[in-house]
PDB file with SEQRES, HELIX, SHEET and CRYST1 records, atoms N, CA, C and O in Angstrom:
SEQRES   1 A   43  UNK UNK UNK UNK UNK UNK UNK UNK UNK UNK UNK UNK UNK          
SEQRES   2 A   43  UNK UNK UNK UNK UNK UNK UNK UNK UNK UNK UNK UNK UNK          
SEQRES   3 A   43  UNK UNK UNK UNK UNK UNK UNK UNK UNK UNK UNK UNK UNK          
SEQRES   4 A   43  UNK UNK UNK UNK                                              
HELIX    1 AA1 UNK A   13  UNK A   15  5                                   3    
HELIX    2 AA2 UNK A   16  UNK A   32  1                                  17    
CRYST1    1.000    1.000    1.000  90.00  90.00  90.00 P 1           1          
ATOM      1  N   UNK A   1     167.289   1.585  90.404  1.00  0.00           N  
ATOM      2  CA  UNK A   1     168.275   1.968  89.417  1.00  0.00           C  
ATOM      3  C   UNK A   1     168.215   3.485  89.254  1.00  0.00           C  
ATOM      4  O   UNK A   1     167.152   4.106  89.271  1.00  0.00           O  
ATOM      5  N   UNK A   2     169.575   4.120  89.075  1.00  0.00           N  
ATOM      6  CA  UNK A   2     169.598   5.703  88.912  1.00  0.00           C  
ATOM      7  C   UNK A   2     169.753   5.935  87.719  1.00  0.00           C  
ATOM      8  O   UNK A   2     170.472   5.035  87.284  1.00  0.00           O  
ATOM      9  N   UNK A   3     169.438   6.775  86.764  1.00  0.00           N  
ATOM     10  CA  UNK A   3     170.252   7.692  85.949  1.00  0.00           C  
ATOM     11  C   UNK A   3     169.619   9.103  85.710  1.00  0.00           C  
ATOM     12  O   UNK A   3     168.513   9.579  85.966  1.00  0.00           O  
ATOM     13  N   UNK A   4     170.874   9.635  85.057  1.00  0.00           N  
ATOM     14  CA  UNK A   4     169.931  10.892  84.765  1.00  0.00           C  
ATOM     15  C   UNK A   4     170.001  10.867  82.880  1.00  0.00           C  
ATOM     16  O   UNK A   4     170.822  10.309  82.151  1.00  0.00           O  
ATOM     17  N   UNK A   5     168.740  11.743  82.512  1.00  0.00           N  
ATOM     18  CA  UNK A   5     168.474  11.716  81.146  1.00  0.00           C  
ATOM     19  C   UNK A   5     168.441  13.178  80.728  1.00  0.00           C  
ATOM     20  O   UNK A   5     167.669  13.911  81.346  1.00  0.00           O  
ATOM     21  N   UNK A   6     169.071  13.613  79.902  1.00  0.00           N  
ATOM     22  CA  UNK A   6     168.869  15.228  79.650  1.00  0.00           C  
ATOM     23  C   UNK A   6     169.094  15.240  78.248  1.00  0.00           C  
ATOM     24  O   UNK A   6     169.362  14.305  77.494  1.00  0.00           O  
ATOM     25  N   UNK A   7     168.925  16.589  77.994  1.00  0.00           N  
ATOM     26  CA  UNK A   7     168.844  17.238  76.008  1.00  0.00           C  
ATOM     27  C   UNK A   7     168.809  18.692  76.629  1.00  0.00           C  
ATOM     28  O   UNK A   7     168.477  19.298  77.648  1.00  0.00           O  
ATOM     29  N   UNK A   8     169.522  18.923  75.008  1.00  0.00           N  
ATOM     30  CA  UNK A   8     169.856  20.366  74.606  1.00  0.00           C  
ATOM     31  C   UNK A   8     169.235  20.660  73.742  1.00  0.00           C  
ATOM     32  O   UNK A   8     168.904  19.673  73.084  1.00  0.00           O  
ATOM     33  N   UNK A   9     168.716  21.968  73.202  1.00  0.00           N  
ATOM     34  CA  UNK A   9     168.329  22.177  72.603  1.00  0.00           C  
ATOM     35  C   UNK A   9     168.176  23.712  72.306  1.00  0.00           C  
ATOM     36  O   UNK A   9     167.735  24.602  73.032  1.00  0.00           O  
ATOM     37  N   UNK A  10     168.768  23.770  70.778  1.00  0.00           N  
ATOM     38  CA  UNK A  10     169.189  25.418  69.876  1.00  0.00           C  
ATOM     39  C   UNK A  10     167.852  26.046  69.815  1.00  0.00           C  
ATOM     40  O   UNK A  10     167.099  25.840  68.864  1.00  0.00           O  
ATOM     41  N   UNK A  11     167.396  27.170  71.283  1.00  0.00           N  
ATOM     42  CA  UNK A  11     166.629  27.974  70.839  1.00  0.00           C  
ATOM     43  C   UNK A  11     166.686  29.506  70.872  1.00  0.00           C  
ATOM     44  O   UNK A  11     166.775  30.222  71.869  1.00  0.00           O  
ATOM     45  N   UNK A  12     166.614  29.873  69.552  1.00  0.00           N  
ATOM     46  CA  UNK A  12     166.938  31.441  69.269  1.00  0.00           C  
ATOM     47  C   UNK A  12     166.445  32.376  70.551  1.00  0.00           C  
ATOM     48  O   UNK A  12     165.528  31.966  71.263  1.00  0.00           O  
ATOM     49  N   UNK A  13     167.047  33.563  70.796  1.00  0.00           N  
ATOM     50  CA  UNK A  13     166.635  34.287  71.440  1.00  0.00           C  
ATOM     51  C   UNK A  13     165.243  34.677  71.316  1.00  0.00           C  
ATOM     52  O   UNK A  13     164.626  34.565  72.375  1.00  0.00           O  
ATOM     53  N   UNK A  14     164.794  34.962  70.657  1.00  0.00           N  
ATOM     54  CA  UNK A  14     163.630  35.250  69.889  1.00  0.00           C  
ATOM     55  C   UNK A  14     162.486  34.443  70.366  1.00  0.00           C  
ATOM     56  O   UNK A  14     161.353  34.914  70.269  1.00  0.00           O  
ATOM     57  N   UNK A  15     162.681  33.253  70.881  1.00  0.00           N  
ATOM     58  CA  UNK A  15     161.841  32.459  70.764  1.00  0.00           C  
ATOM     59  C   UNK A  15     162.118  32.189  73.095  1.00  0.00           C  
ATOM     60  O   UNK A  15     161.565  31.252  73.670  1.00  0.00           O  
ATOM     61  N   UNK A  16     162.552  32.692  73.467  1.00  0.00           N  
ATOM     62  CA  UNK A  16     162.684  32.145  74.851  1.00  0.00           C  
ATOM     63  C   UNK A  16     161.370  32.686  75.487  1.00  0.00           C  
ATOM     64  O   UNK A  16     161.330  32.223  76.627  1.00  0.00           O  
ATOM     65  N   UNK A  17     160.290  33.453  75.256  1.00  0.00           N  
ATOM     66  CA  UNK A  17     159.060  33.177  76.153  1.00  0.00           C  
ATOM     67  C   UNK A  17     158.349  32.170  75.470  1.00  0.00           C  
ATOM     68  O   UNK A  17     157.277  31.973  76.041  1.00  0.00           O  
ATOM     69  N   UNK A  18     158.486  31.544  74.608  1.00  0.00           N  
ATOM     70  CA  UNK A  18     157.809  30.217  73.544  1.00  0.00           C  
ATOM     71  C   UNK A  18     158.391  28.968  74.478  1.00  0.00           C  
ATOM     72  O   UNK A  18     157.813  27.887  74.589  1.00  0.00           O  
ATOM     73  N   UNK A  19     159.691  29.333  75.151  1.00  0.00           N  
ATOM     74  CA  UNK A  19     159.884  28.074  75.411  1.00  0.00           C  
ATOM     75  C   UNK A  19     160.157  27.753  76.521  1.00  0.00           C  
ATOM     76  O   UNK A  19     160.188  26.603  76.959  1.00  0.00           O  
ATOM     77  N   UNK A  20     160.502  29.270  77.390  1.00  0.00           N  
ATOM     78  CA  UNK A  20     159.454  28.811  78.814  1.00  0.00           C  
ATOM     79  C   UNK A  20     158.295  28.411  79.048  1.00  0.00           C  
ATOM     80  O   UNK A  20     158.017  27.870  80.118  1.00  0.00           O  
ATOM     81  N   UNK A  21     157.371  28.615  78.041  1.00  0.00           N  
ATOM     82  CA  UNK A  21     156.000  28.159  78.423  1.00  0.00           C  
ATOM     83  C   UNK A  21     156.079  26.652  78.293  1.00  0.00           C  
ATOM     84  O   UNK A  21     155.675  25.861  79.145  1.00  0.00           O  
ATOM     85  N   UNK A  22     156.775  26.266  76.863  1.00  0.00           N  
ATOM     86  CA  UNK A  22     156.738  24.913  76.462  1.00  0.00           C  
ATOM     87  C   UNK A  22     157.387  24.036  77.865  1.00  0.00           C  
ATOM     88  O   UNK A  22     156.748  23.190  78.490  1.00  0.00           O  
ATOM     89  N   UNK A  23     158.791  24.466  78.167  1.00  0.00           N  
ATOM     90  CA  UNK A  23     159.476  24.364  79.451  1.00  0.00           C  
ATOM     91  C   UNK A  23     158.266  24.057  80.832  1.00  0.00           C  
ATOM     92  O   UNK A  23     158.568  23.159  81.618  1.00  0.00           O  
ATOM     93  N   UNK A  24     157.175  24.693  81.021  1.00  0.00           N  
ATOM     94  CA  UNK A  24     156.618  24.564  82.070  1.00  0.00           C  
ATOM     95  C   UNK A  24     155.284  23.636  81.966  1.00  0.00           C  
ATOM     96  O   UNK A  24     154.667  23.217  82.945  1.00  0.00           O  
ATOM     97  N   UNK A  25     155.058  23.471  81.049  1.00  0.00           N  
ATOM     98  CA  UNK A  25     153.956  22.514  80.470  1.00  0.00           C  
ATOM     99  C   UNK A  25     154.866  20.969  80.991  1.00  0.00           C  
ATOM    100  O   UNK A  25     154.546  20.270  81.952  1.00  0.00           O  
ATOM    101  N   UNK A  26     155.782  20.777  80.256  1.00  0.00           N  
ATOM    102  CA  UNK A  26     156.586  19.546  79.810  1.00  0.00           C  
ATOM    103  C   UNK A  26     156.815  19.143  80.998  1.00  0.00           C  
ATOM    104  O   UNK A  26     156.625  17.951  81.240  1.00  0.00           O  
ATOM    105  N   UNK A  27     157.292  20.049  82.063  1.00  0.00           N  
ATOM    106  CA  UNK A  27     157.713  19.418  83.042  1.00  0.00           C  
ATOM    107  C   UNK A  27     156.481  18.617  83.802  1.00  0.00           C  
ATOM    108  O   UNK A  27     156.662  17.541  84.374  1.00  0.00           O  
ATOM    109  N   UNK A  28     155.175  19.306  83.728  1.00  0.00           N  
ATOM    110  CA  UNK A  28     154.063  18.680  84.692  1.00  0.00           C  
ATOM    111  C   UNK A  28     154.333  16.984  83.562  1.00  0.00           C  
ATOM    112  O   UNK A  28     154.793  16.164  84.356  1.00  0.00           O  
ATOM    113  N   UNK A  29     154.258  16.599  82.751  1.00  0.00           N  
ATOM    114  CA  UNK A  29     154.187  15.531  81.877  1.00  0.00           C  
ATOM    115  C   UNK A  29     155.367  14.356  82.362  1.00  0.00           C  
ATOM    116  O   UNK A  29     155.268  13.163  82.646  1.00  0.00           O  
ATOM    117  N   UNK A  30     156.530  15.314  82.309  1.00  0.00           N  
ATOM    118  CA  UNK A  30     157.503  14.554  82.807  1.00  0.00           C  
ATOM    119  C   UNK A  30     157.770  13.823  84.026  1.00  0.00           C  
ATOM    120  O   UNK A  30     158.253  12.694  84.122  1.00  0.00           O  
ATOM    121  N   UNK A  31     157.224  14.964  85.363  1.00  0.00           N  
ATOM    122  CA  UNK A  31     156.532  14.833  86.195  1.00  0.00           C  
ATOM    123  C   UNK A  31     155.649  13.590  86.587  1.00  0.00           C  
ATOM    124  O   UNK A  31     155.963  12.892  87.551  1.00  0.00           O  
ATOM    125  N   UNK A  32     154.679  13.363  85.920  1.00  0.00           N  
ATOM    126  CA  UNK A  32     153.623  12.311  85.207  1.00  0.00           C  
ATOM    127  C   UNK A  32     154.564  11.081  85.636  1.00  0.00           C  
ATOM    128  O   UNK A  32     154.584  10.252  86.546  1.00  0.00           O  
ATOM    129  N   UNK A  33     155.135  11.315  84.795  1.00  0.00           N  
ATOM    130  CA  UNK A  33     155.840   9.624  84.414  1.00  0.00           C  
ATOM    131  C   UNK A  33     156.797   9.598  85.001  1.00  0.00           C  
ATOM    132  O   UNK A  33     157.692   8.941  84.469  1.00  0.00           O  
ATOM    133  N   UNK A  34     157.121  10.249  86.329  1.00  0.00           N  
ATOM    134  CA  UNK A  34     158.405   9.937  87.362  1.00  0.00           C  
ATOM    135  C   UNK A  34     159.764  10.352  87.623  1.00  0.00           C  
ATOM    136  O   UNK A  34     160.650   9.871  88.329  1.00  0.00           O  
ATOM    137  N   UNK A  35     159.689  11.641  86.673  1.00  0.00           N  
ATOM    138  CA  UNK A  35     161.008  12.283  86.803  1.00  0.00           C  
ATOM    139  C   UNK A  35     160.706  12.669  88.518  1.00  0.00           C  
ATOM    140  O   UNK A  35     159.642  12.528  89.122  1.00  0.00           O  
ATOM    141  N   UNK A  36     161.803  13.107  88.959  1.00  0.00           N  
ATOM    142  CA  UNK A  36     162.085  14.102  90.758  1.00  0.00           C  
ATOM    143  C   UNK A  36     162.236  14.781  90.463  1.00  0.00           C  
ATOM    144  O   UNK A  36     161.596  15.580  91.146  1.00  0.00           O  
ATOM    145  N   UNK A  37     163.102  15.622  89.243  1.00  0.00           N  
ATOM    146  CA  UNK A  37     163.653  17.299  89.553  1.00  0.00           C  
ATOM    147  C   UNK A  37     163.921  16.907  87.869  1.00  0.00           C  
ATOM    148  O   UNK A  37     164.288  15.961  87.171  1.00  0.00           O  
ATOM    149  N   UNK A  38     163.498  18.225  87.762  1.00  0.00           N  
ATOM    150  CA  UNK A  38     163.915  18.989  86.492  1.00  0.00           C  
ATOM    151  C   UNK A  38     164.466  20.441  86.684  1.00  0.00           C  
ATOM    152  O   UNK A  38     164.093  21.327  87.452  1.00  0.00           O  
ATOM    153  N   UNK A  39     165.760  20.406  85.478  1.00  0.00           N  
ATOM    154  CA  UNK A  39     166.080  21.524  85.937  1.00  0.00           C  
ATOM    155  C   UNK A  39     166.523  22.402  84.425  1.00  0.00           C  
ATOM    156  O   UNK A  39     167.325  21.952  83.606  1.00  0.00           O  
ATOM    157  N   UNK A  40     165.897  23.557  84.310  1.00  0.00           N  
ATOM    158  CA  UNK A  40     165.882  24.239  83.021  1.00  0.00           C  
ATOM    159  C   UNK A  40     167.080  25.610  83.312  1.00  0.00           C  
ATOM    160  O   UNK A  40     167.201  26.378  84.266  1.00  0.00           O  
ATOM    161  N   UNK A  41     167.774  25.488  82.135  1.00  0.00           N  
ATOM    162  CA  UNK A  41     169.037  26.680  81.993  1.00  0.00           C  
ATOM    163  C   UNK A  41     168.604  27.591  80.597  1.00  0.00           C  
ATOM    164  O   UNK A  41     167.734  27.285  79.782  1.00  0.00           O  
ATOM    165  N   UNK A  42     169.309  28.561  80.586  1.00  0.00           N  
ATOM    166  CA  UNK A  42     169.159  29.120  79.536  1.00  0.00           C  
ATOM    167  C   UNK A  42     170.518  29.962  79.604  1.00  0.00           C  
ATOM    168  O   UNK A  42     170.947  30.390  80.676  1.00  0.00           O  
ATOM    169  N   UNK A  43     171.361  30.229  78.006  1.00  0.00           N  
ATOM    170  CA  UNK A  43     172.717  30.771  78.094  1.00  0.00           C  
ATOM    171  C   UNK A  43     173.675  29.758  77.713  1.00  0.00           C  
ATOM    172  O   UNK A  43     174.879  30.014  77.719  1.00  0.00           O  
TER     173      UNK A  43                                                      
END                                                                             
């Protein structure tokens, strides 16, 4: 079975090296439990 699962989420400018880090943590986790590709935007 396919799908894809995604979220948005309002983060201030201010805060974008907070949430690349968070961003690169999450993915090893997600990772974990069987995602293939993650893919992070910003803008």
């Amino acid at each position: 079975m396919s799908y894809i699962d995604g979220f948005v989420a309002a983060v201030p400018t201010a805060n974008k090296e907070k949430y690349i880090e968070h961003a690169k943590l999450s993915s090893v986790v997600f990772k974990d439990h069987g995602a293939l590709k993650i893919t992070e935007a910003w803008g």
